[in-house]
matplotlib code that plots the C-alpha trace (Angstrom):
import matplotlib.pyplot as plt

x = [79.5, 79.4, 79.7, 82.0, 84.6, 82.7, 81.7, 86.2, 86.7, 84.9, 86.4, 85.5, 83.4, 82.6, 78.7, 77.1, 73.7, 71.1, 67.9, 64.9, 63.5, 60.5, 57.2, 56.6, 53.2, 55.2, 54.1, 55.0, 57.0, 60.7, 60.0, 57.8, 60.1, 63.3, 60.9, 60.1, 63.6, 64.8, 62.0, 63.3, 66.5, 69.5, 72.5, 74.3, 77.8, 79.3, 81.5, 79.1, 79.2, 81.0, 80.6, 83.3, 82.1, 85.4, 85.1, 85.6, 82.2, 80.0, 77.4, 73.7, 72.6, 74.4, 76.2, 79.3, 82.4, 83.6, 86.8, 87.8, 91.1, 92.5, 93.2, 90.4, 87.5, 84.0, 81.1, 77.3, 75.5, 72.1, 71.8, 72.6, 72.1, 75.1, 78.9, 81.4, 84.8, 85.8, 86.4, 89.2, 89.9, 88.4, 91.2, 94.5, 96.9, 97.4, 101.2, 101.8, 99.4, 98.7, 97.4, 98.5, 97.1, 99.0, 98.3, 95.8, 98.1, 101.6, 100.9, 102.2, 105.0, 105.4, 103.5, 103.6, 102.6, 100.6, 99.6, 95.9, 93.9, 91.3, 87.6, 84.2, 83.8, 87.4, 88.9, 92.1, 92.4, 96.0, 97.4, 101.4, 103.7, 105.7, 107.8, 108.6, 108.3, 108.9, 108.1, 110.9, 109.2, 107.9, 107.3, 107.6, 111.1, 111.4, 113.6, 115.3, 116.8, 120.2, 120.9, 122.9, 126.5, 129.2, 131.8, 131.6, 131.0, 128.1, 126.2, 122.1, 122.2, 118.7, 118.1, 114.6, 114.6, 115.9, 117.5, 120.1, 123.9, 126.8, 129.8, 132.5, 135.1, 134.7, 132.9, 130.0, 126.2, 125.2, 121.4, 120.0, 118.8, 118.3, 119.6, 122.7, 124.2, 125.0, 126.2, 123.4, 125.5, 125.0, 122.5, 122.5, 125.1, 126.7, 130.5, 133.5, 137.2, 138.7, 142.1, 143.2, 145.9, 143.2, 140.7, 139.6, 140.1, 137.9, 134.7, 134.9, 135.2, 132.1, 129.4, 127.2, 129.8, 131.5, 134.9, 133.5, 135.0, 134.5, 131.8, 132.7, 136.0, 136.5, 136.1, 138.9, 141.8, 140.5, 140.0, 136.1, 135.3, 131.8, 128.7, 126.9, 124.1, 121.8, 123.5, 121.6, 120.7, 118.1, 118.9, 116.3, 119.1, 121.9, 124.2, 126.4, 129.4, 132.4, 134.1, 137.1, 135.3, 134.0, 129.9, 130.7, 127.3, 127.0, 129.4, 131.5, 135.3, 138.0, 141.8, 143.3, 144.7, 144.8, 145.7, 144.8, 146.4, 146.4, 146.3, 149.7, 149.8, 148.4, 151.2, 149.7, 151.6, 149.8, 149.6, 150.6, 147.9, 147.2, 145.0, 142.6, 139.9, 136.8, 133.5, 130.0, 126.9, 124.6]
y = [29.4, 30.8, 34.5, 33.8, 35.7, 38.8, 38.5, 38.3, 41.7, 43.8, 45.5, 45.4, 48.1, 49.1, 48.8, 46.4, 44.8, 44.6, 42.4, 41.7, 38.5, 36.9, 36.5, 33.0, 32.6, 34.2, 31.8, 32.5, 31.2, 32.0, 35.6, 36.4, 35.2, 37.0, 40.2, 39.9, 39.4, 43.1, 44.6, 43.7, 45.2, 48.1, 49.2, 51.0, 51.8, 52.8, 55.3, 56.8, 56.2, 58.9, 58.4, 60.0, 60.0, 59.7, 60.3, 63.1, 63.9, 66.2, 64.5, 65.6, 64.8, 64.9, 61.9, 62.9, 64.8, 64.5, 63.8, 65.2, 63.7, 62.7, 66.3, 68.4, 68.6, 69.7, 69.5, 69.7, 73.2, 73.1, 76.6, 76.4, 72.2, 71.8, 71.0, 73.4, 73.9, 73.0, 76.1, 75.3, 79.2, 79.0, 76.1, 77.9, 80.2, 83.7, 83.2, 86.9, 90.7, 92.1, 95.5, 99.3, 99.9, 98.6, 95.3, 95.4, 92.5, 91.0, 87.5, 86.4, 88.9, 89.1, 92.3, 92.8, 96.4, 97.1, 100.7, 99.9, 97.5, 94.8, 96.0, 93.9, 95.0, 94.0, 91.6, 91.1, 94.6, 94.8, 97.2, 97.2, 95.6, 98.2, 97.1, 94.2, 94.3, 92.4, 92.8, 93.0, 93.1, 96.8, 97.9, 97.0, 96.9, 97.2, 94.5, 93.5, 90.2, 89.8, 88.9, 85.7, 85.9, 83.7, 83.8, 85.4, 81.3, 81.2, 84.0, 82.5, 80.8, 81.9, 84.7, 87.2, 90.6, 92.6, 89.3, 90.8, 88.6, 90.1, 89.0, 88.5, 88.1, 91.9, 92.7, 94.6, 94.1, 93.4, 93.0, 91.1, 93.7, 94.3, 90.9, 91.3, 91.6, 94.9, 97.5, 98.3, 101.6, 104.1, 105.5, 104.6, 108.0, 108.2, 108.7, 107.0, 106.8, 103.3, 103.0, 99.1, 98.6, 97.6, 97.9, 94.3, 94.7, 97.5, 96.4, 93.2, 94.8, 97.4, 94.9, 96.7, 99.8, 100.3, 102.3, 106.3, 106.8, 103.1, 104.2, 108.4, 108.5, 111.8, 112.3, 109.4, 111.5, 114.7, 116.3, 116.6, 120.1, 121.4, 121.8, 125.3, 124.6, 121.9, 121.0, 122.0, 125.3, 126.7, 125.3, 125.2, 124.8, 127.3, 129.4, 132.3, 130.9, 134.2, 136.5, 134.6, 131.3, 130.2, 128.7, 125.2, 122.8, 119.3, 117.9, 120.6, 119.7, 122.6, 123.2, 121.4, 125.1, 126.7, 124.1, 124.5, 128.0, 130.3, 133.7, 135.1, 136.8, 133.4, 132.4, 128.8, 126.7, 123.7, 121.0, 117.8, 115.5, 111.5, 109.2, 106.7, 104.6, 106.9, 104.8, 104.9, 103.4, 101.8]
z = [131.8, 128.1, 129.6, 132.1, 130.1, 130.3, 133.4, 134.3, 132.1, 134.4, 137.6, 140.8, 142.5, 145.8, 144.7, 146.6, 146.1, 148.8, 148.1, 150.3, 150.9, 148.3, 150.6, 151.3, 149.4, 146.1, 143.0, 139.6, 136.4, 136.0, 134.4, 137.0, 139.6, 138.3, 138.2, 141.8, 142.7, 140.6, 142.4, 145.9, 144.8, 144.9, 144.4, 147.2, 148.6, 152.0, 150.2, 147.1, 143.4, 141.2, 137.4, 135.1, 131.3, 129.1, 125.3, 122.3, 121.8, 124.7, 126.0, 125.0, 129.1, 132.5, 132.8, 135.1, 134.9, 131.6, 130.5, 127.3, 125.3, 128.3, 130.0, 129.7, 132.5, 131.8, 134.0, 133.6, 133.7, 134.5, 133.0, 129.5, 129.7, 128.3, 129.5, 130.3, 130.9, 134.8, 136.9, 139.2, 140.0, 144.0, 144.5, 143.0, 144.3, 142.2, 141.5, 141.4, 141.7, 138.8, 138.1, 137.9, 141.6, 144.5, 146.2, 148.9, 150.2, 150.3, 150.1, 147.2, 147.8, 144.1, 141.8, 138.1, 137.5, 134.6, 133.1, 133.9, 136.1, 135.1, 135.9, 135.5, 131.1, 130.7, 132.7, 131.0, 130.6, 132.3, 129.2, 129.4, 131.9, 133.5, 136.3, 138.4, 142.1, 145.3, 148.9, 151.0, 154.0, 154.9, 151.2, 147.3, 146.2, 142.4, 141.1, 137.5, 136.2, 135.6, 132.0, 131.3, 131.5, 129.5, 126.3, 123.1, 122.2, 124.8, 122.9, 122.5, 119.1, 118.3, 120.8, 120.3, 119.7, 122.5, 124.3, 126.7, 127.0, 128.9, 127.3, 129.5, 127.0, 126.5, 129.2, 128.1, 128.0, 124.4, 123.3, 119.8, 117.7, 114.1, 113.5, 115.6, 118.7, 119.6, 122.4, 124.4, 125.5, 122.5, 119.9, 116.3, 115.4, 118.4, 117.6, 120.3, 120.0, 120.5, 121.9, 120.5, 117.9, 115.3, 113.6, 114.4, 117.7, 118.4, 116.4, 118.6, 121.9, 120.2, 118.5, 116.5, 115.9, 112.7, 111.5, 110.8, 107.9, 106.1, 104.2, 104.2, 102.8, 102.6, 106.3, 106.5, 108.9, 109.5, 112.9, 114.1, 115.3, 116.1, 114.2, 114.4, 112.4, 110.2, 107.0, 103.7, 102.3, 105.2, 108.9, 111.4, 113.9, 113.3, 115.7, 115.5, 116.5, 118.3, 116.2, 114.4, 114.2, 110.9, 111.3, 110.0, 109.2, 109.8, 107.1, 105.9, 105.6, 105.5, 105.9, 102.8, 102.2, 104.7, 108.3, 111.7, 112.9, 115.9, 116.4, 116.1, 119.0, 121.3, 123.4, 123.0, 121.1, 118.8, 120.8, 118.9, 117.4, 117.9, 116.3, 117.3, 115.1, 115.4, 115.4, 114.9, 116.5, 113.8]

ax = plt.figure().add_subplot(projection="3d")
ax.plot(x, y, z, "-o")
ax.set_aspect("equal")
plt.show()
């Protein structure tokens, strides 16, 4: 009775033990007779025994599955007499093809193309992702996400580089970039005219634009005209531009003197000018 606490902390099994019967001549002491009784012994079960190890520390000998921190599955490899991580590859599902080659199959009907394929050396060897597709049926359709949609007050609060939001308080498809949200319409240069009433108005319709002539005041109200060559002292690009037109390089500002003029015989009269806020893609 003094272990009959230890005997109440363990849990029931479904081992069950089998003895055979002590001969009828058997004579011996107690040790004798509780020897002759372990011989005549053994554990069995109608369903098998399966032993799981659980602990931090590998095994040194095969004692089980082992179950490592309470997620982790290694099993016994006769090979290197060690354990090893649990391969569970045979018993999942590929989510999705992978590979620059099309799928031998359609099942999953979901392919990430890649600029190379895996081989036997390099098995993650994938290179870039390239394109999403999906079968539709007969073939692989190609297929994008659309980008979340909302308020200027909806915008990500900590989006990624390249994070795509259209904004439909000024409907138009902005991406994070350099640290802001900008346009993605335009290259850093492009030139636009906005046709708002402000200033204010137009760089928050144009994220990621700027006023031209904020920072070049003396371009600030002049007419643009076209370039015929590279600006500095010997152009790589330069054109001859038709007789009575002045070559002009990137930056050059004329007419303080002189004003926009036409040919005196030109039965065209000047046409009347009108301003808009000119910007800039940065």
């Amino acid at each position: 009775m003094a272990d009959s606490h230890n005997y109440m902390s363990l849990k029931d099994t479904s081992l069950i033990i089998q003895a055979a019967p002590l001969p009828l001549t058997f004579e011996g002491n107690p040790n004798e007779f509780l020897a002759a009784m372990v011989q005549r012994m053994r554990v069995v079960s109608p369903n098998g025994a399966n032993f799981i190890f659980i602990g931090d520390v590998a095994p040194t000998t095969n004692v089980g599955p082992w179950l490592k921190g309470g997620t982790q599955w290694y099993v016994w490899d006769n090979g290197s007499n060690s354990y090893v991580p649990l391969d569970v590859s045979a018993s999942i599902t590929i989510p999705y093809w992978i590979g620059n080659s099309t799928p031998t199959g359609n099942n999953p009907p979901v392919w990430l193309q890649t600029t190379n394929n895996s081989t036997d050396v390099n098995p993650n060897g994938f290179g870039t992702p390239l394109s999403w597709y999906f079968w539709n049926g007969t073939g692989w359709q190609p297929f994008n996400s659309a980008p979340n949609s909302g308020p200027t007050s909806s915008r990500p609060a900590a989006p990624i580089n390249y994070q795509q939001y259209f904004d439909t308080d000024i409907n138009v498809l902005i991406h994070w970039e350099r640290a802001q949200w900008r346009t993605v319409a335009g290259s850093p240069g492009d030139l636009k005219y906005c046709t708002a009433n402000t200033a204010a108005s137009c760089l928050q319709q144009n994220p990621g634009w700027a006023i031209f002539s904020d920072s070049l005041t003396n371009l600030r109200g002049r007419a643009l005209s076209q370039a015929t060559q590279d600006a500095g002292a010997n152009p790589v690009y330069s054109q001859s531009p038709p007789t009575g037109v002045t070559a002009r390089a990137v930056g050059d500002t004329w007419g303080e003197s002189d004003k926009l003029q036409l040919q005196a015989t030109s039965a065209v009269t000047s046409p009347p000018m009108v301003a808009y806020f000119l910007l800039i893609k940065l």
